[in-house]
VOLOLUM-204735 format. One record per residue (C-alpha): x negated, y negated, z negated; residue number from 1. Coordinates in pm, whole numbers, plus 50000, padded with zeros to 5 digits. Last residue first. Example, Ala and Ser with C-alpha at 12.3 -4.5 7.8 and 13.67 -1.06 7.14 Angstrom:
<atoms>
+-------+-------+-------+-----+
!     X !     Y !     Z !   n !
+-------+-------+-------+-----+
! 48633 ! 50106 ! 49286 !   2 !
! 48770 ! 50450 ! 49220 !   1 !
+-------+-------+-------+-----+
</atoms>
This chain:
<atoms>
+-------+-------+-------+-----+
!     X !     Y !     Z !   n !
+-------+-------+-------+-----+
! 49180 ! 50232 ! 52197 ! 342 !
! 49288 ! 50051 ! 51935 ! 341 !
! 49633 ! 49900 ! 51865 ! 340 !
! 49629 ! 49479 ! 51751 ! 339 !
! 49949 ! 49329 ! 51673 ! 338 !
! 49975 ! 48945 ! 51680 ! 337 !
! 50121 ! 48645 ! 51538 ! 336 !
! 50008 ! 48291 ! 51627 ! 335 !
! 49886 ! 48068 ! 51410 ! 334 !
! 49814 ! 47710 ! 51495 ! 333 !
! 49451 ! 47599 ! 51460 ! 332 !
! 49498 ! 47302 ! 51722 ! 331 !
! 49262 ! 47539 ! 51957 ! 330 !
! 49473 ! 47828 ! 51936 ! 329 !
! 49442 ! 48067 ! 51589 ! 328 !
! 49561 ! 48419 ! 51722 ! 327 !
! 49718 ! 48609 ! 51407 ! 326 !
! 49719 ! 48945 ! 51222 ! 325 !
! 49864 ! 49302 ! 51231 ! 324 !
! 49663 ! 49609 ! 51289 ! 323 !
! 49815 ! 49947 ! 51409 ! 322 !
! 49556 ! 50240 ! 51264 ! 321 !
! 49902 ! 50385 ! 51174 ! 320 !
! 49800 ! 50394 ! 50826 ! 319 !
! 49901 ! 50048 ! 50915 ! 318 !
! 49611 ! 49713 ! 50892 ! 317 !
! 49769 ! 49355 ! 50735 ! 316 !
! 49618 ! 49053 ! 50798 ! 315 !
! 49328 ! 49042 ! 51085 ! 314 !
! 49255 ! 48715 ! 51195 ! 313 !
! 49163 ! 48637 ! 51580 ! 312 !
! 48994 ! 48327 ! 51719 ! 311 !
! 48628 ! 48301 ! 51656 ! 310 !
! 48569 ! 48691 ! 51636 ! 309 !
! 48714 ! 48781 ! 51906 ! 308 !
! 48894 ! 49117 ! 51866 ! 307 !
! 48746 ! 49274 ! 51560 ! 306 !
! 48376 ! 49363 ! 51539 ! 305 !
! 48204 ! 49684 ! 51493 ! 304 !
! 48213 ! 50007 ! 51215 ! 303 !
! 47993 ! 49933 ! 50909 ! 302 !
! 48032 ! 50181 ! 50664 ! 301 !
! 48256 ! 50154 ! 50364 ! 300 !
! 48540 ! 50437 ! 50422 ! 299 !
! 48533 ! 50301 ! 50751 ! 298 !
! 48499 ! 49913 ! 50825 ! 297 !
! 48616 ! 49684 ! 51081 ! 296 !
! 48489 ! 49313 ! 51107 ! 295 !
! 48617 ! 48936 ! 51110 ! 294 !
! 48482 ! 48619 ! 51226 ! 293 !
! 48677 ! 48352 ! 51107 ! 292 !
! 48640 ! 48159 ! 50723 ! 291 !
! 48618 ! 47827 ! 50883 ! 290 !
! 48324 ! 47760 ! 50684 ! 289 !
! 48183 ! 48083 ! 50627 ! 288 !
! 48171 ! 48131 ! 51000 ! 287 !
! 48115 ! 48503 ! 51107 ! 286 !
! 47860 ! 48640 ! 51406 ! 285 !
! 47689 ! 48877 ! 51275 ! 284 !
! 47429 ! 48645 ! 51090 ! 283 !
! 47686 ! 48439 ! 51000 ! 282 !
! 47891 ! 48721 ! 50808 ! 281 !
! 48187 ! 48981 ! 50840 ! 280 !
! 48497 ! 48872 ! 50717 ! 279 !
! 48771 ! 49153 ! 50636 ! 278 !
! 48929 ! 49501 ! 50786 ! 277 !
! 48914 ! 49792 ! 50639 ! 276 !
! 48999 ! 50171 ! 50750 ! 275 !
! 49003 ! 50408 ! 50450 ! 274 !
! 49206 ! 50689 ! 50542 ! 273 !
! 49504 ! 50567 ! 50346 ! 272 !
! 49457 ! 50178 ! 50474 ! 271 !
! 49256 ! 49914 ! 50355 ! 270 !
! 49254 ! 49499 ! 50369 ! 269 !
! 48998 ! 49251 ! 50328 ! 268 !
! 49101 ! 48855 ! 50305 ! 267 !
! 49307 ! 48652 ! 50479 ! 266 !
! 49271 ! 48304 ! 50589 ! 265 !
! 49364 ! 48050 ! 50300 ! 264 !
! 49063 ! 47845 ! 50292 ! 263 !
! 48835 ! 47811 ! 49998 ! 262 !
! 48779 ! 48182 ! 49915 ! 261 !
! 48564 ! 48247 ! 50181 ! 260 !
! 48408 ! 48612 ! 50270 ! 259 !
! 48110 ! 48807 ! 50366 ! 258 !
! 48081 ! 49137 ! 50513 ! 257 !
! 47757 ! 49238 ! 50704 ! 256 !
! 47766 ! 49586 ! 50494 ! 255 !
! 48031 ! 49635 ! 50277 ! 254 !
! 47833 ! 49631 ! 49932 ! 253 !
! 47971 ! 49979 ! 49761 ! 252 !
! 48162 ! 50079 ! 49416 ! 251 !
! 48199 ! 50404 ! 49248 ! 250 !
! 48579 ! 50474 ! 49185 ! 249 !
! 48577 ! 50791 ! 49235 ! 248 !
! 48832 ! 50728 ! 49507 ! 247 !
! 48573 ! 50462 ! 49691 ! 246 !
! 48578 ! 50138 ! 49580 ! 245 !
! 48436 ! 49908 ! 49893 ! 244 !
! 48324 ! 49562 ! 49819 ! 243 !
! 48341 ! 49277 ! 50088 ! 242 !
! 48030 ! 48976 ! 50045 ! 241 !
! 47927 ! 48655 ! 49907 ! 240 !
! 47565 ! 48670 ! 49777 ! 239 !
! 47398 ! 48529 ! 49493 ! 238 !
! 47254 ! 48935 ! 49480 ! 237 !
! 47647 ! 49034 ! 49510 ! 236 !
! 47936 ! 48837 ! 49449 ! 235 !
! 48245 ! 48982 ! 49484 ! 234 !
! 48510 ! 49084 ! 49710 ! 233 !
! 48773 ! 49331 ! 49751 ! 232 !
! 48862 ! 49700 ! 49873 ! 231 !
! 49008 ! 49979 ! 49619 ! 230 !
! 49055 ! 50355 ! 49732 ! 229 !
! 49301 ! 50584 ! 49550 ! 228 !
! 49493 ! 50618 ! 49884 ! 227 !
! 49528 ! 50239 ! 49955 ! 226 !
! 49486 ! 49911 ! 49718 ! 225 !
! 49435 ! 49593 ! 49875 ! 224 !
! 49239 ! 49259 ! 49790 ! 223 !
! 49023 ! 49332 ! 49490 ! 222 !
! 48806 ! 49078 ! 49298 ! 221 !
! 48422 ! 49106 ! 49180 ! 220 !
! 48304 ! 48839 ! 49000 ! 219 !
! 47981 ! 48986 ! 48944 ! 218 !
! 47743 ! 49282 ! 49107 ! 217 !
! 47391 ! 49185 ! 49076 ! 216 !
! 47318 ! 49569 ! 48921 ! 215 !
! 47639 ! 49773 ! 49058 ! 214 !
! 47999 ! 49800 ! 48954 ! 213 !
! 48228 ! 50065 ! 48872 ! 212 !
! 48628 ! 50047 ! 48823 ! 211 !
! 48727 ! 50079 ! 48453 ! 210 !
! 48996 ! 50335 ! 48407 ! 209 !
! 49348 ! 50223 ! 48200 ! 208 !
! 49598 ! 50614 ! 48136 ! 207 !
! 49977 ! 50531 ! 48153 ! 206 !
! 50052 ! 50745 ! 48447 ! 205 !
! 49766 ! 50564 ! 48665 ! 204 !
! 49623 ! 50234 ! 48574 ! 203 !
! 49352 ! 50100 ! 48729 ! 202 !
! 49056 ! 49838 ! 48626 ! 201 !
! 48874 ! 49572 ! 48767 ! 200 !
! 48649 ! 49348 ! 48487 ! 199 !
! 48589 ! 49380 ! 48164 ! 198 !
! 48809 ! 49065 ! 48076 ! 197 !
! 49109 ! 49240 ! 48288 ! 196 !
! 49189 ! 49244 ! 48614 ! 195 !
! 49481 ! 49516 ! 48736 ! 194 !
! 49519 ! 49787 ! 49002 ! 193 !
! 49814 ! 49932 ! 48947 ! 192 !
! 49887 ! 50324 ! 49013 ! 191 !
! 50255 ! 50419 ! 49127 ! 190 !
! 50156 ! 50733 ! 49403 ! 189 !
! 50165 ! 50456 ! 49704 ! 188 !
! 49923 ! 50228 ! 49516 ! 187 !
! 49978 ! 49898 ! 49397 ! 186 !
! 49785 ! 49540 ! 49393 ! 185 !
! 49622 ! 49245 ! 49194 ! 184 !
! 49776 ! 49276 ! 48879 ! 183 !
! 49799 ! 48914 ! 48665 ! 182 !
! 49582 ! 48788 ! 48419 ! 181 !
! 49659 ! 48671 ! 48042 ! 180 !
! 49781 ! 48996 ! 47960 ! 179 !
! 50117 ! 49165 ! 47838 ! 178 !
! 50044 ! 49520 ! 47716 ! 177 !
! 49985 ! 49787 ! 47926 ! 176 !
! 50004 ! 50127 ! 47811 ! 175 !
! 50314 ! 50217 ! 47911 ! 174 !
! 50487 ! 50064 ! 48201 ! 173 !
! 50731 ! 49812 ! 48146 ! 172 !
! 51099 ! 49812 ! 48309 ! 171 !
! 51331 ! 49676 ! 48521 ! 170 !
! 51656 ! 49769 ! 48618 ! 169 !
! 51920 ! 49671 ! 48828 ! 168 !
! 51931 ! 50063 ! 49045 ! 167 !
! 51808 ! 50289 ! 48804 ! 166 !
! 51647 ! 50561 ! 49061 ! 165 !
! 51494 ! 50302 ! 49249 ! 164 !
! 51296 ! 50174 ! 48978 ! 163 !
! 51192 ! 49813 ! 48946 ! 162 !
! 50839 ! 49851 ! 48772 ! 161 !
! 50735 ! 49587 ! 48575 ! 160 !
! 50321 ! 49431 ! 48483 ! 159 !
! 50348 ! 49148 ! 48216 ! 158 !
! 50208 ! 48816 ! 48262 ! 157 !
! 50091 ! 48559 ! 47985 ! 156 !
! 50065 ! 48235 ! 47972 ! 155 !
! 50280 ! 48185 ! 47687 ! 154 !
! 50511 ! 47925 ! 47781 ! 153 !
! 50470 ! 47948 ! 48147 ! 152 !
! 50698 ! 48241 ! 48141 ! 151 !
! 50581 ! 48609 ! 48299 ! 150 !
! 50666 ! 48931 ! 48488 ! 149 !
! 50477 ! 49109 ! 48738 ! 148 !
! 50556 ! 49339 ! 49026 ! 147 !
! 50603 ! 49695 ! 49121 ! 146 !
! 50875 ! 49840 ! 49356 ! 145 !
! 51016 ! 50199 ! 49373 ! 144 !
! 51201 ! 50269 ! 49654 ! 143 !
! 51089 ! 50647 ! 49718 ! 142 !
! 50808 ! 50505 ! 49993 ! 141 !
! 50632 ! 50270 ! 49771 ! 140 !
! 50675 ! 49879 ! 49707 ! 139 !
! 50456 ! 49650 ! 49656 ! 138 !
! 50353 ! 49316 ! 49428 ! 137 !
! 50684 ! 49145 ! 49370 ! 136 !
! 50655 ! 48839 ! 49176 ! 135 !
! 50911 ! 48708 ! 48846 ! 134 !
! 50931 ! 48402 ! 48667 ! 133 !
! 51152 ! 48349 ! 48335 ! 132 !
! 51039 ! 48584 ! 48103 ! 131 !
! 51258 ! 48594 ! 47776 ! 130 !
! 51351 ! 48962 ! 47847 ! 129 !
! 51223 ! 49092 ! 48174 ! 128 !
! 51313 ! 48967 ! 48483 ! 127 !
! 51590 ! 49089 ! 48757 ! 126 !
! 51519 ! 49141 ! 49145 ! 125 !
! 51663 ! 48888 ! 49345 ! 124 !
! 51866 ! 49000 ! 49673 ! 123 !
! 51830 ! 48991 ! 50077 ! 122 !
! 52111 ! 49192 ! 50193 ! 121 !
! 52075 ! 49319 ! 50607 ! 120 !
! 51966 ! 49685 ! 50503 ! 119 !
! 51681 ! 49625 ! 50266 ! 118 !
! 51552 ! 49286 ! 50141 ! 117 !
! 51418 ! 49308 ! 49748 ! 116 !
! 51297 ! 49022 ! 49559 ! 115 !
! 51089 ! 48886 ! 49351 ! 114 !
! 51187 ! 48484 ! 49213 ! 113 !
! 50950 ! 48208 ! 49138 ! 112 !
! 51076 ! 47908 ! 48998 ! 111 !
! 50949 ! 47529 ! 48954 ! 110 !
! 51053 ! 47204 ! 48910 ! 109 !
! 50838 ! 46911 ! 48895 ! 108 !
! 50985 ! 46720 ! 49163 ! 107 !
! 51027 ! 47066 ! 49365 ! 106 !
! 50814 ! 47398 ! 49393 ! 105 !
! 51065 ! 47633 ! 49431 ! 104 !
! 50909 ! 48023 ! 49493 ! 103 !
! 51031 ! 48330 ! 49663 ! 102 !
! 50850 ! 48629 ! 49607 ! 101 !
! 50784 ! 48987 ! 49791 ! 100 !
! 50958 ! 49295 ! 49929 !  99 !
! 51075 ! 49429 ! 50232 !  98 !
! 51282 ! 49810 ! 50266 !  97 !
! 51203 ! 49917 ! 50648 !  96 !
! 51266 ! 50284 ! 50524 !  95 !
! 50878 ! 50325 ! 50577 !  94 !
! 50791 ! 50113 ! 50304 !  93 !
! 50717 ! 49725 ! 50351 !  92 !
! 50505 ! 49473 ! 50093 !  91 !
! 50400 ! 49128 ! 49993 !  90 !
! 50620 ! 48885 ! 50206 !  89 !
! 50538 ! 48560 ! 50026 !  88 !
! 50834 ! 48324 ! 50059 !  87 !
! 50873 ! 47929 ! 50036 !  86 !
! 51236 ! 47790 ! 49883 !  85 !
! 51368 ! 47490 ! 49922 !  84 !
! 51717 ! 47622 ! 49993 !  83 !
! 51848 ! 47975 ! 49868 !  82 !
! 51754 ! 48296 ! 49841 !  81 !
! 51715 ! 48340 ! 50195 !  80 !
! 51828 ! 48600 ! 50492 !  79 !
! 51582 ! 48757 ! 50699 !  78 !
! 51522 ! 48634 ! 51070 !  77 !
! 51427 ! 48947 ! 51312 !  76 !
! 51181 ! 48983 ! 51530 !  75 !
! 51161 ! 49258 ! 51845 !  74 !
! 50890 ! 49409 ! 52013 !  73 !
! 51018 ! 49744 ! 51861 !  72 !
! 51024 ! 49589 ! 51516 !  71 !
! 50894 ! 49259 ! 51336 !  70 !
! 51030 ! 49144 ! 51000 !  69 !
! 51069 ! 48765 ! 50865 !  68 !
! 51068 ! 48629 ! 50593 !  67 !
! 51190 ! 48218 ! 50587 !  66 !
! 50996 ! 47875 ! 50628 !  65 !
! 51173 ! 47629 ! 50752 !  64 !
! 51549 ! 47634 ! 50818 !  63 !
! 51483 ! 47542 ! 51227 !  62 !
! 51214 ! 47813 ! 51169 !  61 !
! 50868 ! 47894 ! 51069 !  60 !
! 50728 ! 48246 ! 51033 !  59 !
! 50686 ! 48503 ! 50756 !  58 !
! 50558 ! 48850 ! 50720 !  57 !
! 50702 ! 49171 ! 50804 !  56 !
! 50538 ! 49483 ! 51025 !  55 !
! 50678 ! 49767 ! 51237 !  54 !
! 50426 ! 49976 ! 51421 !  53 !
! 50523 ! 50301 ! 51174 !  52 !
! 50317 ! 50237 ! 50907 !  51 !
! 50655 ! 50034 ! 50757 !  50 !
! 50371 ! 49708 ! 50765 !  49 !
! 50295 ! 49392 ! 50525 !  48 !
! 50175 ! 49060 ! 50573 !  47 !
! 50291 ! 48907 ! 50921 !  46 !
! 50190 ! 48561 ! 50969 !  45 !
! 50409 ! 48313 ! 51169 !  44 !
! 50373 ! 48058 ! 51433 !  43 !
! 50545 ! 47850 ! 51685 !  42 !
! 50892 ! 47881 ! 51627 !  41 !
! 51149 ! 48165 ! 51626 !  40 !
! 50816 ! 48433 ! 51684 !  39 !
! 50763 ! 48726 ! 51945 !  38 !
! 50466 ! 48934 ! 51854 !  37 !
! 50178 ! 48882 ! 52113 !  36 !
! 49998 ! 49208 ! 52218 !  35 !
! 49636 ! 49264 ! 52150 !  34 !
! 49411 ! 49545 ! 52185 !  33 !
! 49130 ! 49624 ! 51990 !  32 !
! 48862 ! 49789 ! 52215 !  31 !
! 48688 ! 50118 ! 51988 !  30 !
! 48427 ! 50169 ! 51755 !  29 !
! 48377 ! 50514 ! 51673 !  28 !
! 48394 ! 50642 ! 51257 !  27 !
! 48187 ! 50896 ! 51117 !  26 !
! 47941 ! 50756 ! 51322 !  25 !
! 47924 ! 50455 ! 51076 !  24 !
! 47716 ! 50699 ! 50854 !  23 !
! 47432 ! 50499 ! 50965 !  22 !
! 47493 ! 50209 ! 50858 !  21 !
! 47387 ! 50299 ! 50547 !  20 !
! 47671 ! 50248 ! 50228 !  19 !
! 47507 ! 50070 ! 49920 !  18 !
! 47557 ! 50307 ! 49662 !  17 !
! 47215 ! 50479 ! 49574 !  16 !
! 47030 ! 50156 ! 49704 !  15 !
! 47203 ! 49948 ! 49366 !  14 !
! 47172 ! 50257 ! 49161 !  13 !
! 47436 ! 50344 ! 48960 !  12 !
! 47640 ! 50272 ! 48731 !  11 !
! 47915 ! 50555 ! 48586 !  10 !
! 48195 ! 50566 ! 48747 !   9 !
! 48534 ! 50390 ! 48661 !   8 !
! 49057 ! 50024 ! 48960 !   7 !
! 49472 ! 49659 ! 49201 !   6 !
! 49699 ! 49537 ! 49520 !   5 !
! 49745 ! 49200 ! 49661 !   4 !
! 49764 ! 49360 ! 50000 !   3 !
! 49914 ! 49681 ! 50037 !   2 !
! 50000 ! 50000 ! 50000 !   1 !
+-------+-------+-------+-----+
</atoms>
């Protein structure tokens, strides 16, 4: 699953786990083929897939912003929550079931709602006692949906699972108490991927297990969650680069990755057999500044380039191997894509 998803081994070596290039046979690089994905407007960003060459996101409309879900060359408009609202499409299952969070940021107001769009209703997911702000993290192929709980009050979030089998429920999962961070992604089989003050962690069936690290290895931060495999970013040796978790949870320096928090481009993402996609850097062709130039990884080792490297973004990749992102044109408007290699 996807995208702002959340992981221990013992430390090792620095050269032990760095990934050679040379296992990159394991996976052939290939052409990445684009076809344009129909849009209301000018631009949109898809953000999450059903695996099955259908993808969601959002685009702008005569309404403004508003989700958005891509099938059989085909968009569809979802229904809002209301008006002023802004939406973050986090997550898709196979069933076509979309979920993710609306916010209201208005003259000092604001709200953040999860929700839940599955066949033609769009509807808010409840919160969690005296919580008043709610986000949608993923969403697995049963129903079940993860997501965090919180109220500015305390500053404190709690992870929830909404679970299909109690329709209009939410609940806490054992063994992790409210915390002053919030998850950072889901797995398929229920595990959360969560930051705490020692660093990346996951929870699976109640039980908290420290992600490794490395020597040089600090501020590490994880992107997507897939298959019991983690991908993120830290810094490494003063330098920015992609991290690789592997499902032992022993952690690996993406070769020729870098990436750029100060622009909102996206970041790494994973699928079930380990695929990646992310920012490569300036000495292969990536600019830190504009935070373009991206690269495609498997199970850590270095792969090739995506698409052109000055114009297209990878977002979201499919255990399809399908790969959803954006053209930028030359007045850096966003145009949705999907990518299929061959």
């Amino acid at each position: 699953m996807h995208r702002y998803r959340l992981l221990g081994g013992a430390l090792l070596a620095a050269a032990a786990l760095l990934v050679p290039t040379s296992t990159a046979s394991a996976a052939e690089a290939c052409t990445w083929r684009p076809t344009a994905l129909p849009v209301p407007s000018k631009s949109g960003l898809p953000t999450a897939t059903d695996h099955q060459g259908g993808f969601a996101g959002t685009a702008g409309t005569a309404d403004g912003q508003r989700p958005i879900a891509w099938k059989n060359g085909a968009y569809s408009v979802l229904p809002g929550l209301g008006p002023l609202r802004t939406y973050d499409v986090a997550d898709e299952n196979r069933a076509g079931t979309i979920v993710g969070t609306a916010q209201v940021n208005y003259l000092g107001f604001s709200a953040s709602t999860a929700f839940r769009y599955r066949d033609g209703v769009m509807e808010e997911l409840p919160k969690l006692g005296n919580n008043t702000k709610a986000a949608a993290l993923g969403i697995n192929d049963a129903g079940d949906i993860t997501g965090f709980v919180w109220d500015d009050g305390s500053g404190l979030t709690t992870v929830v699972r909404w679970p299909a089998a109690q329709p209009g429920t939410v609940t806490t999962l054992p063994g992790l108490a409210p915390h002053a961070t919030r998850p950072e992604a889901v797995d398929e089989d229920g595990s959360v991927l969560v930051l705490r003050d020692s660093g990346l962690a996951v929870w699976r069936a109640g039980t908290i297990t420290q992600l490794g690290t490395l020597p040089g290895l600090r501020t590490a931060r994880a992107n997507a969650f897939s298959n019991g495999r983690v991908v993120g970013n830290a810094v490494y040796n003063d330098k920015k680069v992609g991290v690789y978790w592997d499902q032992q949870g022993a952690a690996h320096v993406l070769p020729n990755s870098s990436y750029n928090l100060s622009n909102t481009n996206p970041g790494f993402d994973i699928n079930r057999d380990g695929l990646i996609t992310g920012r490569i850097d300036e000495a292969h062709g990536g600019n830190d500044n504009s935070g373009t130039g991206y690269g495609v990884w498997k199970q850590g080792a270095w792969v090739s380039n995506f698409g052109d490297i000055k114009l297209d973004i990878p977002s979201r990749i499919g255990d399809d191997g399908t790969v959803a992102g954006v053209r930028m044109d030359a007045e850096r408007i966003f145009h949705p894509y999907v990518w299929r290699c061959s």
